[in-house]
C-alpha positions in Angstrom: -2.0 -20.1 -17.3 -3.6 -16.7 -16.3 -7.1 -17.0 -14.8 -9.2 -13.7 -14.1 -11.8 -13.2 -11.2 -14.3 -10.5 -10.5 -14.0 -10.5 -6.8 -11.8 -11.9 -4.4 -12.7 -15.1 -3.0 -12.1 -17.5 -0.1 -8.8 -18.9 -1.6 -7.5 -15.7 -2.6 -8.0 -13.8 0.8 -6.2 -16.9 2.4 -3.5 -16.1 0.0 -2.7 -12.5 0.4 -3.3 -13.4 4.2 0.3 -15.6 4.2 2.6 -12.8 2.0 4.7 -10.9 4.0 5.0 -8.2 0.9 3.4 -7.0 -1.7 4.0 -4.6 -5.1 2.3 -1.4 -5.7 1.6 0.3 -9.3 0.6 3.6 -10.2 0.9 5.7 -13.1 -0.1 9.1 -14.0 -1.1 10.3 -17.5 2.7 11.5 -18.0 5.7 11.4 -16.3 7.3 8.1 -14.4 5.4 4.7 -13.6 5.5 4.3 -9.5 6.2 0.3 -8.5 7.0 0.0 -4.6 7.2 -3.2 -2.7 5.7 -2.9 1.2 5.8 -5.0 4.0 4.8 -4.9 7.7 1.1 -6.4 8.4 -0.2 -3.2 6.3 -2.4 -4.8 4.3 -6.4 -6.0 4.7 -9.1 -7.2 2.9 -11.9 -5.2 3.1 -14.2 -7.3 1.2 -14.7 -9.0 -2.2 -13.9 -6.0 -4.2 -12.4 -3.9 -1.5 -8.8 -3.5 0.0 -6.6 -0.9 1.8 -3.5 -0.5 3.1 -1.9 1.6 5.8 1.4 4.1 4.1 3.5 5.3 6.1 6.4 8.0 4.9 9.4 7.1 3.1 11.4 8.0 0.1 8.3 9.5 -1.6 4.4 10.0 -2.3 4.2 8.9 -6.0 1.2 6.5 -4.8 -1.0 9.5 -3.4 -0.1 11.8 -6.4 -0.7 8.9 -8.8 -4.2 8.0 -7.2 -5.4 12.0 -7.1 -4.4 12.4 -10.9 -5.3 9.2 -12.3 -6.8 6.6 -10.2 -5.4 3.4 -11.4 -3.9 0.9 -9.0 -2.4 -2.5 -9.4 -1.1 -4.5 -6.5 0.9 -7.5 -6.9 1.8 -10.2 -4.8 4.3 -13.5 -5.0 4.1 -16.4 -3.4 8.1 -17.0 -2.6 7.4 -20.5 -1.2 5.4 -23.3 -2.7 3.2 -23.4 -4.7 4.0 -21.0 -6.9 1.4 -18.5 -7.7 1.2 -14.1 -8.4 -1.6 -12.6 -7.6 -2.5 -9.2 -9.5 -5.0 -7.2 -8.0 -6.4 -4.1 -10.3 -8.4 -1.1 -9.3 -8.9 2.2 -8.8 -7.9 3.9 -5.2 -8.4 7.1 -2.9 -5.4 8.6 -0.4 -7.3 8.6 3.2 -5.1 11.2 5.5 -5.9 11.3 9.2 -8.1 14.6 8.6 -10.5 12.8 5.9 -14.0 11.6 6.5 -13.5 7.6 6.1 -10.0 7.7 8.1 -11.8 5.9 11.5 -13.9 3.6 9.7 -10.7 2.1 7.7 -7.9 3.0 10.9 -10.0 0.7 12.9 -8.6 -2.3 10.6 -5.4 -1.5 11.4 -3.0 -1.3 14.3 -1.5 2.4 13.0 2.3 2.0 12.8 4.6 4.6 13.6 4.8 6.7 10.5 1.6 5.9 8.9 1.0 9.5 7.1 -2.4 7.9 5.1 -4.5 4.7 4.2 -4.9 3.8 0.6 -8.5 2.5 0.0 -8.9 0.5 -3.3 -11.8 -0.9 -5.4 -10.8 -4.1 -6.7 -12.3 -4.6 -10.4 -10.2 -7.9 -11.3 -8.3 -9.8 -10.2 -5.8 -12.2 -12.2 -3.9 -15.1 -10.8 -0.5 -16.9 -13.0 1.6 -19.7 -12.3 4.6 -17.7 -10.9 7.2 -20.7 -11.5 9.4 -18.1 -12.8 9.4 -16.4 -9.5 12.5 -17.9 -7.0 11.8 -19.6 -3.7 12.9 -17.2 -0.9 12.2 -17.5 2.9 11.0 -14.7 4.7 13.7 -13.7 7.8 12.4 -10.8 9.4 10.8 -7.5 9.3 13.0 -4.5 8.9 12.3 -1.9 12.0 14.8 0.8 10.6 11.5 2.8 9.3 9.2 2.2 11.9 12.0 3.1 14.2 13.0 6.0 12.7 9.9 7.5 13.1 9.3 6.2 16.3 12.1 8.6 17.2 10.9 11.8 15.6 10.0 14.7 16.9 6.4 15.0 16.8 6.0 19.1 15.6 9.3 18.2 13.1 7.5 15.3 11.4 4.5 17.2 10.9 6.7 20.0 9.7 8.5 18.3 7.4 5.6 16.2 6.1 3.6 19.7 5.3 6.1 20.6 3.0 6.4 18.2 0.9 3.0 18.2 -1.5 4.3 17.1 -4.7 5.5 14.2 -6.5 8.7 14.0 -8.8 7.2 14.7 -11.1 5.4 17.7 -10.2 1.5 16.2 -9.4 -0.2 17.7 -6.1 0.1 15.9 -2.9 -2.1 16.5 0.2 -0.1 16.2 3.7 -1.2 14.3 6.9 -1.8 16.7 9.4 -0.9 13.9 12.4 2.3 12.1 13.7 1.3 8.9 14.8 4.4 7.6 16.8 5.1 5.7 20.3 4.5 1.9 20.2 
């Protein structure tokens, strides 16, 4: 049975707190409907109607493209243990890139991985909870490093280089670009 919620609350912020991953939605007005899961520990609770998490780049930058032309977010997390339980989060969202006014005040919730290109700030306007038994037990083994060692390893100027090129989305929606490598660690 689905229950809704206006803000998050004490149960729901231990909740997120204990999944190692999460789903992210986004849509535009046209063209292809964005769903990427994310782990690492990129994800906080800001508040009761307020959450961001730290992006850093891979295959794409639907989210950021998505967010610009549309706004509408939904994040999504399982519980793959017991009990069962999803968690939908839905809101609008903001890109924050390294350059923006806001990117201190949210980095500083953050230890900024290798790779992180922007922070996605979200207002939370519901939240919806359902039983998830459909959902199969899994066990978290470990984190992947292959991304935050690949660009660990990159050249500083090259990543920046290659990141300022690419400002659009598949399918064709502006994108801004960070305008700093965060690497080392």
């Amino acid at each position: 049975m689905a229950e809704f919620f206006d803000a998050l609350n004490e149960d729901h912020v231990a909740f997120i707190a204990k999944q190692p991953m999460f789903f992210v939605a986004t849509a535009a007005a046209d063209g292809r409907i964005n769903l990427s899961p994310k782990g690492y520990d990129a994800f906080r609770v800001l508040g009761p109607d307020r959450v961001a998490y730290l992006d850093l780049g891979g295959s794409g930058n639907e989210t950021h493209a998505h967010l610009v032309a549309d706004g509408r977010i939904t994040i999504m997390f399982n519980n793959f243990a017991n009990p069962a339980l999803i968690m939908r989060l839905y809101g609008t969202g903001k890109p924050v890139l390294p350059q923006d006014t806001g990117w201190d005040e949210l980095a500083a919730h953050f230890d900024i991985l290798p790779g992180t290109r922007q922070i996605f700030d979200i207002k939370v306007d519901n939240i919806q909870t359902s039983c998830g038994w459909g959902v199969p037990q899994m066990e978290m083994k470990a984190e992947r490093e292959t991304l935050v060692k690949y660009h660990r390893q990159a050249d500083p100027e090259a990543w920046v280089a290659k990141t300022a090129g690419r400002v659009k989305s598949i399918d064709g929606l502006p994108t801004r670009a960070s305008d700093r490598y965060f690497g080392g660690k």
